[in-house]
N, C-alpha and C positions, 0 to 999 in steps of 0.2 A: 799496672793495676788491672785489676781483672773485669769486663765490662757487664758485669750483669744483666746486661739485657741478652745482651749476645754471648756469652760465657759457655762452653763445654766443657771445662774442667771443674763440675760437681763438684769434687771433692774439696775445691782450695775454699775456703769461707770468702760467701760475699762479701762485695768494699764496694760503697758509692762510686758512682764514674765523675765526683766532686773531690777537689782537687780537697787535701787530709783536713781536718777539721780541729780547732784547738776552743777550747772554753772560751778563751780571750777574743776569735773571730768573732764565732754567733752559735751561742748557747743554745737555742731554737731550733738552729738547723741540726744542731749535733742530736735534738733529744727527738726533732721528727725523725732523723736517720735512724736511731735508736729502735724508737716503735715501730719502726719498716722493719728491720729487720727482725723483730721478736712475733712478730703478727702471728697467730696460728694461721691463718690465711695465706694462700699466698698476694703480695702486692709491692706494687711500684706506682714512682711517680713520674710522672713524662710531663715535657713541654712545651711548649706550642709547635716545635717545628718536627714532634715525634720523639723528638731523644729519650732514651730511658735516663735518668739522674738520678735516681736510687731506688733499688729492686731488691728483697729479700732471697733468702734461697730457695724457699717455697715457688716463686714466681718462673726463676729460672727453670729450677724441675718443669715446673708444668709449660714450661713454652719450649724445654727443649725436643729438637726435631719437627718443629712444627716451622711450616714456610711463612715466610714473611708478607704480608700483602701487601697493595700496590695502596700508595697514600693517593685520595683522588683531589682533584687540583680546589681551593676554596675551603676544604676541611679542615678540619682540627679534630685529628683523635690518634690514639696509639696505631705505631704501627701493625700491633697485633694486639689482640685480648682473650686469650682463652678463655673458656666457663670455669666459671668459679672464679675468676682472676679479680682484686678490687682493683684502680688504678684510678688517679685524680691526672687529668688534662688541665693543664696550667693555660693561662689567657696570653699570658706573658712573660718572659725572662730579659727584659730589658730594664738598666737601671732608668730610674727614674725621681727625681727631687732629692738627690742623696743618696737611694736607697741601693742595697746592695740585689743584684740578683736571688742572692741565696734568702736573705730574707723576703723577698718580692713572691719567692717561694712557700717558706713559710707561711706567713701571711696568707698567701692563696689557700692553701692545705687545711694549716687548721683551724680559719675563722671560719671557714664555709660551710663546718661542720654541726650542728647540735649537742655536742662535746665538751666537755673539761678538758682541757692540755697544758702543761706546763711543764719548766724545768728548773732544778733547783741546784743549790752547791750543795756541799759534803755537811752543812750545818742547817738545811732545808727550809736556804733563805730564796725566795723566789729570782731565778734568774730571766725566765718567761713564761705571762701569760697570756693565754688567746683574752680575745672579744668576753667569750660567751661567759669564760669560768670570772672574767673579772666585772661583769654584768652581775652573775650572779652573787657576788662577795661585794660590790657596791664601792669598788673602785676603777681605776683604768690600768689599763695593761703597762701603763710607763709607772705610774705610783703604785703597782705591786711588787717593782723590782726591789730588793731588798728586805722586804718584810717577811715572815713567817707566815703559817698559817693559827700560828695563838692568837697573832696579833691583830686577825680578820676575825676568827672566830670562837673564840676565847680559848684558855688554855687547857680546858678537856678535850676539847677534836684536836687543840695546839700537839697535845703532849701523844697522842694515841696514833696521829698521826706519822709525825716524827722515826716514834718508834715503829712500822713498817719503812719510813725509810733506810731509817739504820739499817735495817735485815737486808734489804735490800743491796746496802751498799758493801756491806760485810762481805752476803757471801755472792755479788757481783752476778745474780741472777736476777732473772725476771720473775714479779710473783706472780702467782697463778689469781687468774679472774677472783675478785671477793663484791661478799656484797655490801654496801655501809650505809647508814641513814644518818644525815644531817641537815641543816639550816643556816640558809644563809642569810643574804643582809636583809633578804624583806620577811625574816623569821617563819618564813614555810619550810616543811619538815618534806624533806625530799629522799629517795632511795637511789641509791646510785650502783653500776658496774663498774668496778674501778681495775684497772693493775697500773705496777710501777715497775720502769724498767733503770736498769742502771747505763748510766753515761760513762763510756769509755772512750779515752784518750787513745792519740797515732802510739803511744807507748805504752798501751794496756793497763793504765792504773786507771779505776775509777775514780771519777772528779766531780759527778752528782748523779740524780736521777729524776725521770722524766715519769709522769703520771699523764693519765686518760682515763675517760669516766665518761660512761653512758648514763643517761637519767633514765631508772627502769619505773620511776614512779606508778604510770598508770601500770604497767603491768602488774607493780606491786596491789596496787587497791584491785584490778581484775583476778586477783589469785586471793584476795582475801573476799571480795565476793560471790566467787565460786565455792570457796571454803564456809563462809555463811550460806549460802546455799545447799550447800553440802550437809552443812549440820543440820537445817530445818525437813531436808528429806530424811536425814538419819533419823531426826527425833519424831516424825511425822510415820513413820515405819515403824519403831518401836510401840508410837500409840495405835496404831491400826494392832501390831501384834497383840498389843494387851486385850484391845479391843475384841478380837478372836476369840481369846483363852478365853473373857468375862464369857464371852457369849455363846459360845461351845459348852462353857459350865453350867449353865442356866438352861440351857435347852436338852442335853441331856440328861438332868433329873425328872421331869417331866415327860421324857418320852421313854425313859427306862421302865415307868409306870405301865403306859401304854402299850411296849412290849411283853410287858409281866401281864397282864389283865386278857393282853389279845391273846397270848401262850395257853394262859389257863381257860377262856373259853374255845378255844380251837380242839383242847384233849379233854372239855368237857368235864373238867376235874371238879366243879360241883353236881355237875349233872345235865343230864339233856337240856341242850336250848330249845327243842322244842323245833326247828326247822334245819334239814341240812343245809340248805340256803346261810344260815347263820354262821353255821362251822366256816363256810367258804367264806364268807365276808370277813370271820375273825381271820384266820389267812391270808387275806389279802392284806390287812391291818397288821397283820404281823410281819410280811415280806415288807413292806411299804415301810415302817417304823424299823424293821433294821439297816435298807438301805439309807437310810434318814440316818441312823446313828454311823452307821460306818462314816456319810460323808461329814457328820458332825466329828467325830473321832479324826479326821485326817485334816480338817481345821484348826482343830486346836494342836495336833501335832507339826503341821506347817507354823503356827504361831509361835511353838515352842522352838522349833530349829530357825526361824527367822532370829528370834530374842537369844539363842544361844544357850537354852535350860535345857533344853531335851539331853538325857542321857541315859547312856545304852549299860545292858547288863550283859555280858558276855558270859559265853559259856559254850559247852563242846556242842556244835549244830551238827545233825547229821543229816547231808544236802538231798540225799537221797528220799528219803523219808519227807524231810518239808514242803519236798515238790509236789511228792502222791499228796501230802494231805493237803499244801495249797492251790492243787489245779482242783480238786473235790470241792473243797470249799469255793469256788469260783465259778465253777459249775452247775452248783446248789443254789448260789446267791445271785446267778441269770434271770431278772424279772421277764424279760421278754422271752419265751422259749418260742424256737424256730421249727417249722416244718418242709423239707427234713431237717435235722436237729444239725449242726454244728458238728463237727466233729473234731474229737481232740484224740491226740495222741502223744504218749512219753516214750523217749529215746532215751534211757537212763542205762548208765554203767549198772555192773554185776555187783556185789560186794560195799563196800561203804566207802563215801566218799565226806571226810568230819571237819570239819574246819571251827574256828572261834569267834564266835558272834551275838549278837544276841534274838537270840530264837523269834522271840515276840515281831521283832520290827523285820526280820527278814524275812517273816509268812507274812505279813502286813508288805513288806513290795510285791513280792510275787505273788502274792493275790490278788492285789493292784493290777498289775502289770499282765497277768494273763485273763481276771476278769474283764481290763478294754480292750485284749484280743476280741474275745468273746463276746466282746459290745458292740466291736465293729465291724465281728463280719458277719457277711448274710447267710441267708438258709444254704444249707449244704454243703459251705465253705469247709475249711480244715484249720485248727490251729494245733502247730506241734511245741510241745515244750523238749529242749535238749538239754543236755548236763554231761560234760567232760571234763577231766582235770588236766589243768595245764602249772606250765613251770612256776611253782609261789604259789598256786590256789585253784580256783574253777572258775569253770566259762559254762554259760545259761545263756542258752538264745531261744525268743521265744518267737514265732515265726506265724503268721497268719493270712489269708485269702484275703483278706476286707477290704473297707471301701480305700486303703494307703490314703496319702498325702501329698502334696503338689511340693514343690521347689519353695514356695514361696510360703505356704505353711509350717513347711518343716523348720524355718527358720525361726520360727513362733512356741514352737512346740512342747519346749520348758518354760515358758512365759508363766507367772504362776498366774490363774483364772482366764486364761488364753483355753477359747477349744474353736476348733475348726468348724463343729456343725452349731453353729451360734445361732440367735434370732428366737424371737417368739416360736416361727417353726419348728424346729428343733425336738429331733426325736428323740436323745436318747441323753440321758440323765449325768449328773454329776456337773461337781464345782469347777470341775478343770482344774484341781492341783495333782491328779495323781500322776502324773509323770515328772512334775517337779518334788512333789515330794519325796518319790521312790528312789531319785539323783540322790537327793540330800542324803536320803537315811544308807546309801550305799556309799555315800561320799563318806561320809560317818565313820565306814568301817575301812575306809580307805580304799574304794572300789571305786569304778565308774561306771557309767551307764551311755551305751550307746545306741541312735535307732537312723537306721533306714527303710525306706517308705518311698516308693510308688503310685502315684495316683492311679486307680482302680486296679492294683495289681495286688495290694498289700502294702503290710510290715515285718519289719525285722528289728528286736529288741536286744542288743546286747549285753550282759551283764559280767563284769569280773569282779571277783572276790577275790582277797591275799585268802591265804592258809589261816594266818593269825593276823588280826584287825590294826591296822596302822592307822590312827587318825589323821584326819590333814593338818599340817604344818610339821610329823613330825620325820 
């Protein structure tokens, strides 16, 4: 018989170094043997004076070619233990009061445990039970012999039960980890880890089978608290979105006014106001009120792609074209002008470069996106926009001098209302979603967006577009 602890013939299937095992010795022993060998783990059990007495193949695998070590004298532990290895150290193997070694075995093994263990015959009348699982079922381990499990816990767990042994014993494999909730004698409702292994005889016919079961309880109630948790931040985001839209819709009716009213005294369309001084301050009332509506405008469109309504209208873009006109408009819409001025520059191909998208929301990022070029960097700086087609679509990088970004802000950087120059101090304007929002609406069209940034060196903004829009998930 082949020793599994010390064994190099991998190939032959491990055998206990326990002399053959029949149902009529000891049922317990045969169903701990059982569970060792089916373990996804590898493990063995040893005994006080170091012996392996039964090892799976797992166990073997992982100890073979590895040196023995030296047992040191007053110890008690395996001769060896690899990582990852489980292994129980028995106190004892001497009979005692009757008892058989093998069971003295037993006994050690699986009452020690926090566990369900047992074993049954071919009709899934109990042959053994540990300690814990007959604690919990509200009898003792010698008056579960014989009984069922209808007859502890009435005939629905009786019957469902059961039926996983049958399969079990049928097609003489081990079942795969399940998960099960029942109640036992003290009618608390428990969750359990269970598998069942089948009991095989020196002659290969199955003769019963052995079950084990972890109690995952808390963990169950920690995953359904997470999960309550989980919902009251879901539902608590949906009302902040709403909350947006509402308030996005109410504030731009009223300041559409105040762009119409400051429009028309600024060009004087009734007639002189009477001091250029006035023209200038409509002006000012008029840049002021559209930067106000833009970032109202990118609230309520963050609200909408939070909630999942926004939705895009596609159509032939011509990338070319949407640059020139969204680096002008970004240009235009710089409240702060710098002396000297900022300078920008486009690197655009010859000829047209058209893709499927929808126009709106893609001059709305790269307006975005190269107006806080424009935001952040200082007088005389450079920011370049480029545009090349690559395999499936096009690539936009938008590149600038400014104040960049540290290590530890860039990791912030999509946060939505996250901005680096924070604080009452704070010079330079906006909510802080456009970089999260400009992700999303390129996410949208199944693009990504990526940026690199240097503390006072700059950034680097990159954009991919397909040819034709793939949403996410498809």
């Amino acid at each position: 018989m082949l020793d599994p602890c010390r064994g190099s013939a991998l190939d032959t299937p491990v055998a206990a170094s326990l002399a053959a095992i029949h149902p009529a010795d000891d049922a317990a022993l045969a169903a701990l043997r059982s569970l060792v060998n089916a373990a996804p783990l590898p493990m063995a059990v040893f005994g006080e004076d170091g012996a392996c007495l039964v090892a799976n193949r797992g166990f073997v695998v992982a100890s073979a070619g590895q040196q023995r070590g030296a047992d040191l004298p007053g110890t008690r532990h395996a001769p060896f233990s690899p990582d990852g290895v489980r292994h129980w150290t028995l106190a004892t193997m001497q009979p005692g009061d009757g008892e058989s070694p093998a069971l003295q075995l037993v006994d050690a093994a699986v009452n020690s445990l926090p566990i369900i263990f047992n074993a049954k015959d071919l009709h899934s009348r109990y042959l053994y039970m540990n300690r814990y699982q007959a604690a919990l079922y509200g009898v003792t381990p010698d008056s579960a012999v014989g009984q069922t499990a209808a007859e502890m816990l009435g005939p629905s767990y009786g019957s469902y039960t059961r039926a996983i042994d049958a399969e079990v014993i049928r097609s003489a494999r081990p079942s795969a980890f399940f998960e099960e909730t029942y109640a036992g004698a003290d009618q608390v409702m428990r969750h359990w880890m269970t598998s069942k292994v089948p009991l095989i005889g020196p002659d290969g016919a199955v003769w019963g089978v052995a079950t084990v079961a972890l109690d995952i309880t808390e963990r169950k109630q920690l995953e359904e608290r997470l999960r309550e948790a989980r919902d009251q931040a879901e539902s608590g985001s949906r009302a902040k979105s709403r909350f947006l839209a509402a308030m996005s819709h109410e504030l731009r009716t009223p300041l559409n006014a105040v762009i119409g009213f400051a429009e028309l005294m600024q060009q004087e369309a009734l007639g002189p106001l009477g001091s250029q001084d006035y023209i200038e301050y409509a002006g000012h009332i008029l840049t002021s009120g559209m930067a106000l509506l833009e970032m109202i405008t990118n609230l309520l469109d963050f609200a909408r792609v939070e909630a999942g309504t926004l939705e895009l209208r596609y159509t032939d873009v011509e990338l070319i074209r949407l640059l020139r006109s969204a680096t002008a408009g970004a240009q235009s819409g710089v409240m702060v002008q710098r002396d000297p001025p900022v300078a920008v520059s486009l690197d655009l191909p010859t000829g047209h470069l058209p893709i499927r998208g929808d126009e709106g929301r893609l001059r709305q990022v790269f307006g975005g996106l190269i107006g806080n070029a424009l935001k952040f960097t200082p007088a005389g700086g450079q920011v370049t926009v480029r545009l090349r087609a690559v395999p499936g679509g096009a690539e936009i990088i938008i590149t600038d001098t400014g104040i960049g970004m540290s290590p530890d802000e860039l990791k912030h950087v999509f946060e939505p209302f996250w901005q680096a120059d924070s604080g009452l101090s704070r010079v330079r304007g906006g909510a802080g979603i456009g970089l999260r929002l400009a992700r999303e609406l390129v996410a949208l069209h199944g693009g990504s967006v990526e940026l690199a940034s240097h503390k006072g060196q700059g950034t680097q903004i990159t954009v991919l577009l397909p040819a034709e829009p793939q949403p996410p998930g498809t």
